[in-house]
C-alpha positions, 0 to 999 in steps of 0.5 A, a space after each residue: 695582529 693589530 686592533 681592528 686588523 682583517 685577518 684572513 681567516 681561521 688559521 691554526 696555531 697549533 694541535 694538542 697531541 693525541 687529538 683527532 686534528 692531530 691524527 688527521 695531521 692538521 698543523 700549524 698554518 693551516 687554514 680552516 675554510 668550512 664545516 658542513 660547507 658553511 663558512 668559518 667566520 670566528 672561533 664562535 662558528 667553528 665551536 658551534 659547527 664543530 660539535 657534532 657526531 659527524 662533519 665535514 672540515 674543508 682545510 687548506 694546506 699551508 702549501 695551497 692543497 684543498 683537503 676534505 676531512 669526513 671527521 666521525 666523532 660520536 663521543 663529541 670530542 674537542 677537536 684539538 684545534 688551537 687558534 692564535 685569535 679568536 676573532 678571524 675577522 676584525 673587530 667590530 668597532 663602535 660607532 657611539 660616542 658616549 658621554 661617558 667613553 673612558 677611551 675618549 679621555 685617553 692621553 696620548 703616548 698610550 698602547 695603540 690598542 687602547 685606543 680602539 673602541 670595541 663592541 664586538 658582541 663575540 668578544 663579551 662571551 670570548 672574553 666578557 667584554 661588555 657590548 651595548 647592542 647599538 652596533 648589532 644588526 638583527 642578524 647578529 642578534 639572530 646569530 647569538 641565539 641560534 649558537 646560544 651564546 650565553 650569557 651575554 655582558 650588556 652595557 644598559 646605562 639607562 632603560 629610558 630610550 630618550 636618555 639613553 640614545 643621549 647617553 651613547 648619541 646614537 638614535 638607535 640606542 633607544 631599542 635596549 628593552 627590546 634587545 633584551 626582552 628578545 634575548 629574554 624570550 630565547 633564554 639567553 642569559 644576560 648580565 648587566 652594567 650601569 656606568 653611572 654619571 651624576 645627574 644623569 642617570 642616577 637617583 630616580 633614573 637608576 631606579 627606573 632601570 633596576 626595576 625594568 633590568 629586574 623584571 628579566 630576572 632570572 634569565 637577567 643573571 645580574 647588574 653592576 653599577 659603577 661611577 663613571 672614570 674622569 681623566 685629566 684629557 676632558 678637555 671639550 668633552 660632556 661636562 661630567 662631574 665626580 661622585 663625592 663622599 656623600 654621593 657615594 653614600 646615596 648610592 650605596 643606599 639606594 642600591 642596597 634598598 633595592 637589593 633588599 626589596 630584590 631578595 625577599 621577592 626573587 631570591 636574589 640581590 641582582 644589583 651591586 655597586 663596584 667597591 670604589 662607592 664602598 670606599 670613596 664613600 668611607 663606607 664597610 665593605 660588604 661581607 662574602 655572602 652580600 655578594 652570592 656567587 660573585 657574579 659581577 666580580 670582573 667590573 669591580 664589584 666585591 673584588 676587595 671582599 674576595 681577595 680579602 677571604 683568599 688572603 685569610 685562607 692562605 693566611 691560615 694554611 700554614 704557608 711558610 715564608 721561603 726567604 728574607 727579602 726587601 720587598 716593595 708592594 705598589 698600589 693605587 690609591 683606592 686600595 692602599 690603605 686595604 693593601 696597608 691592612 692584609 700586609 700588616 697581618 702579614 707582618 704580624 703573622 710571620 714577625 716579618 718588617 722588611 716589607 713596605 706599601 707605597 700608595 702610588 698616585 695617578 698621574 698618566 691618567 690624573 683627575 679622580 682615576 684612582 684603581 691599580 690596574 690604571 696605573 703606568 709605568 711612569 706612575 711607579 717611576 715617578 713615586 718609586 724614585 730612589 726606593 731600592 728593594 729585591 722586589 716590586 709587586 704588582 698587580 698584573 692588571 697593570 700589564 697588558 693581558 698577553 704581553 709584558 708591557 704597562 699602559 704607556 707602552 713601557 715593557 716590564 723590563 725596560 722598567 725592571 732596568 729603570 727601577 734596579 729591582 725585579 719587578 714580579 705582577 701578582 694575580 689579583 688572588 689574595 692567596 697568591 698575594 699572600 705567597 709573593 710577600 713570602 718569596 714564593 
């Protein structure tokens, strides 16, 4: 299905063996209709009408018959229904333009799904996706609750109305407090994100939003803040400028003032930078327990720190190396010199010299884009140029989540041809990292 596509609704891709969909002989295109004669508009309506001792599926066959299943199910087993997708619908798109949408920076040449904008409250708890709640009408919100769909991934960037509806030019984007106080009341947990942009929302506005965020503790589970993404594709566009050394240095300060103020009143720090303040500011990056349970860890917020820990692990597990092989690692820029670091432990540890880091620079995107999983095929082509080796690692951040295929729609083995060398993308998991080196 393509990005935005309308689907005709909930059919099944397949059945698990031994389950109850499998012995009321469900298969695969199958279309499910209803339960308890409500509609079924995306997995979240069939995940919440679908749990209870007693329901009623309405299925229409893939040769057209309409069957009626009394499903018993006093244990509350899964049914055992796969989909293909989890929205049955389209996506919801956005209809902000923010000042800051890295999509908008976009090059062209790109995967045509890159360039659908998303704010899909569905797909902040399916795939924790972050929504704005400007493109949601009450009902929807409505709906989040009575499924209790928790916790939900908010993109805030200010809590200052004025400012905000600024921010996303959206005459609605004011109303944010409110979303939240609403979800607050019915406890549906929140987490969220800050895309901070010099002048704008930084410095006194970002004290305004930790401490009104702060205030929802702890229902309000957690806050990112993170520098907003510039391209070399501005052209027309709010004039942005990029966070300096010294910037980054303000605003490490500034949250961490907060995160200590935040754990001696409520116990918890709350708000994190992402790691590219830590590093663009030359500045340590934080230990595990700064970080508590990692809950921001997807928005960039002490990945650095817990791939480091998952490396030490491994380091020290007694793994072995499995065989002798020339292999490349290829990183972004941000990350080289700490990719540099555990490789060399690496090297020490297994008396191993067959193994180089190549900081791979930005092209595709250009301006001050710097992290890994940005990089192109035509990034790795263009830096890689005439380096041989048995194997390239990546990370698998590069490729498209459920398809083998980089950003500038260059599959992996087209570039797996273009380089002459077997290309393997690596979990973003230290440990895994640790066993790729090693020839697992």
């Amino acid at each position: 299905m393509k990005v935005g596509e309308k689907m005709n609704g909930a059919y099944v891709l397949s059945v698990d063996k031994g389950s109850i969909a499998e012995e009321l002989e469900i298969e695969a295109g199958d279309k499910i209709l209803s339960i308890d004669d409500k509609e079924i508009i995306d997995y979240l309506d069939y995940k919440f009408l679908s749990t209870g001792e007693e329901i009623l599926m309405t299925v229409e066959k893939k040769s057209g018959e309409i069957i009626e299943y009394e499903i018993e199910n006093p244990y509350l087993e899964d049914l055992g229904i796969n989909f293909s997708n989890f929205l049955f619908d389209k996506a919801h798109s956005c209809h902000n333009k923010c000042i800051f949408c890295f999509i908008d920076q976009m090059p062209k040449g790109m995967r045509d799904t890159l360039y659908f904008k998303d704010d899909d409250a569905r797909l902040s708890f399916l795939y924790g996706n972050y929504v704005t709640l400007t493109n949601m009408k009450d009902a929807d919100i409505d709906r989040l609750i009575e499924y209790r769909i928790s916790p939900v991934n908010i993109s805030v960037h200010s809590t200052n109305p004025e400012l905000r509806k600024t921010m996303l030019n959206n005459k609605n984007a004011g109303k944010i407090l409110e979303h939240i106080n609403r979800l607050y009341d019915n406890g549906i947990e929140m987490n969220m994100q800050v895309v901070l942009c010099k002048g704008i929302n930084d410095g006194e506005e970002l004290d305004r939003t930790i401490k009104d965020l702060s205030a929802f503790l702890p229902v309000a589970r957690s806050m990112s803040v993170v520098p907003v993404g510039l391209t070399r594709c501005r052209e027309g566009l709010y004039p942005l400028e990029p966070f300096e050394k010294e910037d980054c240095k303000r605003v490490v300060e500034q949250i961490e003032g907060w995160q200590k103020k935040l754990l001696e009143a409520c116990g918890t720090r709350f708000v994190y930078a992402s790691d590219e303040f830590y590093v663009n500011g030359e500045l340590p990056i934080p230990k595990e327990e700064a970080y508590e349970d990692f809950p921001q860890i997807e928005n960039g917020v002490g990945m650095l720190t817990s791939f480091e820990a998952e490396f030490d692990i491994a380091l020290r597990s007694g793994m072995e190396k499995v065989k002798n092989q020339k292999i490349i690692v290829a990183t972004g820029e941000i990350s080289y010199n700490f990719i540099k670091k555990l490789v060399s432990c690496a090297k020490m540890r297994y008396n191993i010299n067959d193994i180089d880091v190549v900081c791979v620079k930005n092209e595709l995107f250009g301006g001050r884009v710097s992290v890994s999983g940005l990089l192109g095929a035509s990034d790795l082509f263009r830096e890689l140029e005439g380096m041989t080796a048995d194997k390239l690692l990546i990370t698998e951040s590069m490729l498209k989540a459920d398809e083998e295929i980089f950003l500038d729609d260059v599959t992996l083995v087209d570039a797996q041809k273009k380089l002459g060398m077997e290309i393997v993308p690596v979990k973003n998991d230290g440990g895994c990292f640790l066993a790729a080196l090693l020839g697992y």
